[in-house]
Z-matrix of the N, CA and C atoms (Angstrom, degrees):
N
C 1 1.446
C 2 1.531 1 109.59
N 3 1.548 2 119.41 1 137.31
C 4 1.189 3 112.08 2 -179.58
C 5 1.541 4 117.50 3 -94.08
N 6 1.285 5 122.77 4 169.48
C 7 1.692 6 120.33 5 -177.29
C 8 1.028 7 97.19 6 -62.81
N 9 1.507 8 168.15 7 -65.39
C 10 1.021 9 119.69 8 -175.08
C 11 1.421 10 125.08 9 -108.76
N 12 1.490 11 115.29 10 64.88
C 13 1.345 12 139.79 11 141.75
C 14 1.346 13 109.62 12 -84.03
N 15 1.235 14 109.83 13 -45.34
C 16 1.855 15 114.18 14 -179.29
C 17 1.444 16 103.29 15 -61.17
N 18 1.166 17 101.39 16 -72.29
C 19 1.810 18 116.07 17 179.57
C 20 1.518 19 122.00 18 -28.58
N 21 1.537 20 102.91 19 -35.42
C 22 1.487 21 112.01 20 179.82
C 23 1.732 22 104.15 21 -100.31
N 24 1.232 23 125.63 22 18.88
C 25 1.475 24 120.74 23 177.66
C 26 1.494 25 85.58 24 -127.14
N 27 1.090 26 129.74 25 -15.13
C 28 1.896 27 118.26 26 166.39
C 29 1.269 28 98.21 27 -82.41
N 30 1.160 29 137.61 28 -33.86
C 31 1.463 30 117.19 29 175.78
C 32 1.530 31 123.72 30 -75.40
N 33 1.541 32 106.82 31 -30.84
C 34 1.545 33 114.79 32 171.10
C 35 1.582 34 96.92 33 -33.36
N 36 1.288 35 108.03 34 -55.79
C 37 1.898 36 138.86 35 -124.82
C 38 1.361 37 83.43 36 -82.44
N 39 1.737 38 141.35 37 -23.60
C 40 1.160 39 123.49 38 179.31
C 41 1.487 40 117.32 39 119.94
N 42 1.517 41 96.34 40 -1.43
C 43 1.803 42 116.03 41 -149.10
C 44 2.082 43 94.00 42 -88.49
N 45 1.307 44 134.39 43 27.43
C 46 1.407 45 126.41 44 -158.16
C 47 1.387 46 93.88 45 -62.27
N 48 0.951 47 133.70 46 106.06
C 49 1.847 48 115.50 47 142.97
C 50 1.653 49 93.84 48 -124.13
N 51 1.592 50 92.50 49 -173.90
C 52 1.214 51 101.05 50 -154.84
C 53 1.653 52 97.11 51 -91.32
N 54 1.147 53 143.98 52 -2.11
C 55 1.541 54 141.65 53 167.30
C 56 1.157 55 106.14 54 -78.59
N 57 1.870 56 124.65 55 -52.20
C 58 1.631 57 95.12 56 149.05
C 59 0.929 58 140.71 57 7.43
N 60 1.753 59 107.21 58 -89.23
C 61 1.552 60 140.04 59 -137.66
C 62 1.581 61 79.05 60 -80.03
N 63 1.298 62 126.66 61 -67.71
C 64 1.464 63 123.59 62 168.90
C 65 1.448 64 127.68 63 -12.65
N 66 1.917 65 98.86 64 -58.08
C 67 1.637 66 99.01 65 -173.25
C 68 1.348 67 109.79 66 -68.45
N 69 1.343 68 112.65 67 -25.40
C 70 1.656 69 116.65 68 -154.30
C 71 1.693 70 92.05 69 -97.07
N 72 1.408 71 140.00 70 -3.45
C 73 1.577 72 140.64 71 171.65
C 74 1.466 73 98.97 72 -98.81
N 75 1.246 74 128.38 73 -33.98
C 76 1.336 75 125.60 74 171.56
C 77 1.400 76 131.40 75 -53.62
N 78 1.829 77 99.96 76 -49.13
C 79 1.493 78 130.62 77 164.15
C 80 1.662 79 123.15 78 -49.48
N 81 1.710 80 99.18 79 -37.69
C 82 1.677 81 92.15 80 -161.72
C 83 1.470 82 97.25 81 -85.94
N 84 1.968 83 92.68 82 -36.05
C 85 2.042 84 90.66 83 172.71
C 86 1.343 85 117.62 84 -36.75
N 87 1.556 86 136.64 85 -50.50
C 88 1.273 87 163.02 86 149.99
C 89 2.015 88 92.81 87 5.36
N 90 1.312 89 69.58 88 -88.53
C 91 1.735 90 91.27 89 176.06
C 92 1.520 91 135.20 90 -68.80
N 93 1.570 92 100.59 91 3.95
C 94 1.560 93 111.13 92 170.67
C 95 1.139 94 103.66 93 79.62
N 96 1.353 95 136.68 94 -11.09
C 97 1.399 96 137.56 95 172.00
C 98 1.794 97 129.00 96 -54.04
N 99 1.271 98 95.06 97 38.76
C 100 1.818 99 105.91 98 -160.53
C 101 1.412 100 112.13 99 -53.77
N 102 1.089 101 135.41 100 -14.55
C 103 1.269 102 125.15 101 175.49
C 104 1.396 103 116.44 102 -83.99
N 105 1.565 104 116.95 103 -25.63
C 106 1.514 105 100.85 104 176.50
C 107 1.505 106 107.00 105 -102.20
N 108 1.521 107 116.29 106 -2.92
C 109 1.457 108 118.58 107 166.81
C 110 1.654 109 120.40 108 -72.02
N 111 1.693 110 91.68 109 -26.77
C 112 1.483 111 98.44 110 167.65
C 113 1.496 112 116.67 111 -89.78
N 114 1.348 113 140.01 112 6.84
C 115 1.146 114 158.23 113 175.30
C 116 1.858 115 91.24 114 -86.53
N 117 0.923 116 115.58 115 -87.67
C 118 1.643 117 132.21 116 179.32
C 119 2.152 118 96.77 117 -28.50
N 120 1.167 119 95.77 118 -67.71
C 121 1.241 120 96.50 119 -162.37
C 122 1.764 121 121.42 120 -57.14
N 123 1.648 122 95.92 121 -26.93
C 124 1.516 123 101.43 122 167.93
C 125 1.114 124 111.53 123 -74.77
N 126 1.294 125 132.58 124 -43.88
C 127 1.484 126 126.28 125 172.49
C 128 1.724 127 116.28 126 -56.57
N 129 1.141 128 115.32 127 -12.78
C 130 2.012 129 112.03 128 -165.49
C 131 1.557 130 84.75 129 -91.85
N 132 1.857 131 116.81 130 -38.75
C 133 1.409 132 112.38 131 -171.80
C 134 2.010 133 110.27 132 -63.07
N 135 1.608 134 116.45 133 -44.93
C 136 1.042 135 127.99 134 -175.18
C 137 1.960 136 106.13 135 -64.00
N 138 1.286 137 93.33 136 -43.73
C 139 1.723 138 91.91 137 -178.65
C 140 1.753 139 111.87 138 -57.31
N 141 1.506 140 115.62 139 -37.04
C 142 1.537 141 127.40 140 -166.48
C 143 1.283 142 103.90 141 -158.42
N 144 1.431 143 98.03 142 76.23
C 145 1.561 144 107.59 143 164.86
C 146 1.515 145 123.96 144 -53.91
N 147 1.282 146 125.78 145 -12.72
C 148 1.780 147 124.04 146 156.36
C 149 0.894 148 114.24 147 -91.56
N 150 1.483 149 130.68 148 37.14
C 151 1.591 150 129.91 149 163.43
C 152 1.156 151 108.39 150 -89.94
N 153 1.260 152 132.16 151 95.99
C 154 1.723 153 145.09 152 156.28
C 155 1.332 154 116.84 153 -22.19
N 156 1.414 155 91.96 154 -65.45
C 157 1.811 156 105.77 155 -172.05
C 158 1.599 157 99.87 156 -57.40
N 159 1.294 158 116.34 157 -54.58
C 160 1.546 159 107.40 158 -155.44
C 161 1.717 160 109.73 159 -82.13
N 162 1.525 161 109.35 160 2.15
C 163 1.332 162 108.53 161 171.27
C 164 1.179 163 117.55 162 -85.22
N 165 1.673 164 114.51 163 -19.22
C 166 1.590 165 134.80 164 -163.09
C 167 1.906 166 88.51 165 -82.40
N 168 1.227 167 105.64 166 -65.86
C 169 1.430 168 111.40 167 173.94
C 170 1.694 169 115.55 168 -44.23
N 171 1.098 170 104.14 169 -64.91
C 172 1.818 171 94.43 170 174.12
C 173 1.088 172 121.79 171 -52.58
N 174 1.776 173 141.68 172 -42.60
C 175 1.155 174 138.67 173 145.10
C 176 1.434 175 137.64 174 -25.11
N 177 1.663 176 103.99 175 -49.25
C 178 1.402 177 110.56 176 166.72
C 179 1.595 178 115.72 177 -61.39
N 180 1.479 179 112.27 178 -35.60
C 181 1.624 180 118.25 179 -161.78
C 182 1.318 181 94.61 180 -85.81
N 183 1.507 182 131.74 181 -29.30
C 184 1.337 183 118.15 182 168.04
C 185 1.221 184 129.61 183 -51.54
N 186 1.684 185 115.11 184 -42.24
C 187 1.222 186 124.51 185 -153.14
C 188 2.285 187 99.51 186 -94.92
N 189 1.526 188 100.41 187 -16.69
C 190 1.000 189 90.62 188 163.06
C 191 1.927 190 129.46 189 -109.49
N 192 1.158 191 86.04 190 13.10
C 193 1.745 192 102.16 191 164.95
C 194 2.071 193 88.66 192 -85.98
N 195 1.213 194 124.98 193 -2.93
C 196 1.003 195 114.39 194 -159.58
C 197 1.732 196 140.30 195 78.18
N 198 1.263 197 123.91 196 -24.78
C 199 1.192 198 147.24 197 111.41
C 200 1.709 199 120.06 198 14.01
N 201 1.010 200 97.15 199 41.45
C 202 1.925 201 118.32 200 -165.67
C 203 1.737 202 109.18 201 -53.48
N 204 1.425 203 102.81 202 -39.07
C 205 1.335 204 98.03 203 -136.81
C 206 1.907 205 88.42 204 -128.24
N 207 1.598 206 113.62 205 -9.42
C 208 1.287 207 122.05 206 137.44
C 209 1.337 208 116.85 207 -44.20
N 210 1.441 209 107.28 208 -77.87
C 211 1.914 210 114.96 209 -172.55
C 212 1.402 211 107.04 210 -63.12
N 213 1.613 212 149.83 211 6.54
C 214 1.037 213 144.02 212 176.39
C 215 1.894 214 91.83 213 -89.66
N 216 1.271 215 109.07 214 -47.32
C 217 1.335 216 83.78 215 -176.61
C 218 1.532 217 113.62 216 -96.21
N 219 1.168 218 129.24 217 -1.57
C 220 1.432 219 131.04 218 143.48
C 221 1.519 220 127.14 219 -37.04
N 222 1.592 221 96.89 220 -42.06
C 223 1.408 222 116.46 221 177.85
C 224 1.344 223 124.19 222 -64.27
N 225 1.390 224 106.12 223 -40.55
C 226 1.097 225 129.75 224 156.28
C 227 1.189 226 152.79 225 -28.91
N 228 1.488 227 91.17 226 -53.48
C 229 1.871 228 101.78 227 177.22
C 230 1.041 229 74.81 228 -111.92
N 231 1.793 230 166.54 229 44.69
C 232 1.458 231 135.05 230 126.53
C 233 1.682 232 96.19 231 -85.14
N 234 1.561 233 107.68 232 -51.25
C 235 1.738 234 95.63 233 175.01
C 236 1.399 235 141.14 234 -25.02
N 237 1.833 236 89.53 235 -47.62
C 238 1.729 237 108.69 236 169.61
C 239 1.339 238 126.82 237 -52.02
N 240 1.987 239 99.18 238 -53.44
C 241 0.867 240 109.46 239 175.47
C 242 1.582 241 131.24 240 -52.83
N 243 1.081 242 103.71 241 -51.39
C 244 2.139 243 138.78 242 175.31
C 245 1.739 244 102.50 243 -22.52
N 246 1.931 245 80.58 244 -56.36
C 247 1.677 246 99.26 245 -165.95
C 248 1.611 247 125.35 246 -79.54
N 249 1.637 248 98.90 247 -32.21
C 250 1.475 249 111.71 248 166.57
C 251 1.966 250 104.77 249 -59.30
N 252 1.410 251 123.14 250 -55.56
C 253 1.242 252 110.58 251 179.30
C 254 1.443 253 121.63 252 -79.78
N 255 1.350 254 114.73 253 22.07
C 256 1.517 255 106.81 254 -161.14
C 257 1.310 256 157.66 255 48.21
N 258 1.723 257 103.59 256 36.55
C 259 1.151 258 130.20 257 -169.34
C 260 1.492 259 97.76 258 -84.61
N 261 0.698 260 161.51 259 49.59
C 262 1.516 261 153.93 260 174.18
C 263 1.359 262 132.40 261 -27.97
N 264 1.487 263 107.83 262 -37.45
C 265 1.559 264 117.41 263 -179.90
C 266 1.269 265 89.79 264 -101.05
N 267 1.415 266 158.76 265 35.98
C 268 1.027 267 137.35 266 119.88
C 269 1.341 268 137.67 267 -90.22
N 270 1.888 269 94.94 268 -23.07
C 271 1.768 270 117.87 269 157.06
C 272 1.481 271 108.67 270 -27.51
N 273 1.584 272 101.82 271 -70.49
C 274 1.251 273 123.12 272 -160.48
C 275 1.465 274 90.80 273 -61.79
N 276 1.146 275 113.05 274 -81.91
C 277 1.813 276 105.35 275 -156.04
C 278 1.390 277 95.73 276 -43.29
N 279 1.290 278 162.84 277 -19.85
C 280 1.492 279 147.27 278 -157.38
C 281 1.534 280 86.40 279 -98.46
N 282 1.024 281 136.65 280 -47.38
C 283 1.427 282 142.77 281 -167.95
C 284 1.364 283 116.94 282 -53.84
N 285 1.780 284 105.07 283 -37.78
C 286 1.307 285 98.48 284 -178.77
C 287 1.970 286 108.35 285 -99.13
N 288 1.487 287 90.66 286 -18.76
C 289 1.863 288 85.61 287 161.60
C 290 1.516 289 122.10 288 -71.65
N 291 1.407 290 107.09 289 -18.90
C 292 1.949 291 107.31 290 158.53
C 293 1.481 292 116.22 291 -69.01
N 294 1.156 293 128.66 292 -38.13
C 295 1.036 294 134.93 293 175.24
C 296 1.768 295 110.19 294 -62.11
N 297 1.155 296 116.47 295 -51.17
C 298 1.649 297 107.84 296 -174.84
C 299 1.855 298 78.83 297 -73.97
N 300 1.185 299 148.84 298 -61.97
C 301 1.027 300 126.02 299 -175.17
C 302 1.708 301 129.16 300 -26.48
N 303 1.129 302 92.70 301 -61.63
C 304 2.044 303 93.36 302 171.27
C 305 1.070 304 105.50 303 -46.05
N 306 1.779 305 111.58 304 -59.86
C 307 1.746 306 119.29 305 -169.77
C 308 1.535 307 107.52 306 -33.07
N 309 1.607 308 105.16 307 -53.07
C 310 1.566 309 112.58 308 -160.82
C 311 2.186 310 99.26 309 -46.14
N 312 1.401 311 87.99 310 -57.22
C 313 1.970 312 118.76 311 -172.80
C 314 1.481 313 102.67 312 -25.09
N 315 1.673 314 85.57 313 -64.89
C 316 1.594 315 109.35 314 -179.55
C 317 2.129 316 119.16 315 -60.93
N 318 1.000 317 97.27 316 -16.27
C 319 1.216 318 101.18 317 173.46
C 320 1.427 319 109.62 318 -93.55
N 321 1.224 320 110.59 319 -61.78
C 322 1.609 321 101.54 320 -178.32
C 323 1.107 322 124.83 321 -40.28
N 324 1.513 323 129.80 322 -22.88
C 325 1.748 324 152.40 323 -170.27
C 326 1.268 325 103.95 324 -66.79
């Protein structure tokens, strides 16, 4: 069985939390599968909106579904979030994935 064969039989099983929804948006990114990784990842953000990590991840999967100006404000409230708990090195890394985000904005223009 592959990881997310497992991942998707813990959710059958009743198991939703939001590290799940995380592992299994992390996984499909893996596999380029961004639309249901971005499915997963909005739900891990909605289950535990102070999850850093999984806001950093939904941001990234936005901006490479193309989704520029989605993950800027995705980016956003994980930044907030990052900084309210004192995550710092995740501030930063989201900060500079907003930044290629604008870049992207600014390029398409």
């Amino acid at each position: 069985m592959s990881m997310i064969e497992n991942l998707e039989a813990m959710l059958r099983r009743g198991q939703d939390t939001a590290l799940l929804r995380y592992s299994l948006g992390a996984e499909y990114l893996k596999t380029d599968d961004t639309g249901r990784a971005l499915e997963h990842l909005a739900e891990a953000v909605r289950l535990d909106p102070a999850y850093s990590a999984a806001w950093k991840l939904y941001g990234k999967g936005l901006s490479a579904a193309g989704r520029h100006a989605e993950a800027i404000l995705a980016l956003d409230r994980g930044i907030a979030v990052a900084e309210a708990k004192g995550d710092i090195q995740a501030a930063k890394e989201m900060k500079v994935f907003r930044k290629r985000a604008e870049r992207a904005i600014a390029d398409a223009d």
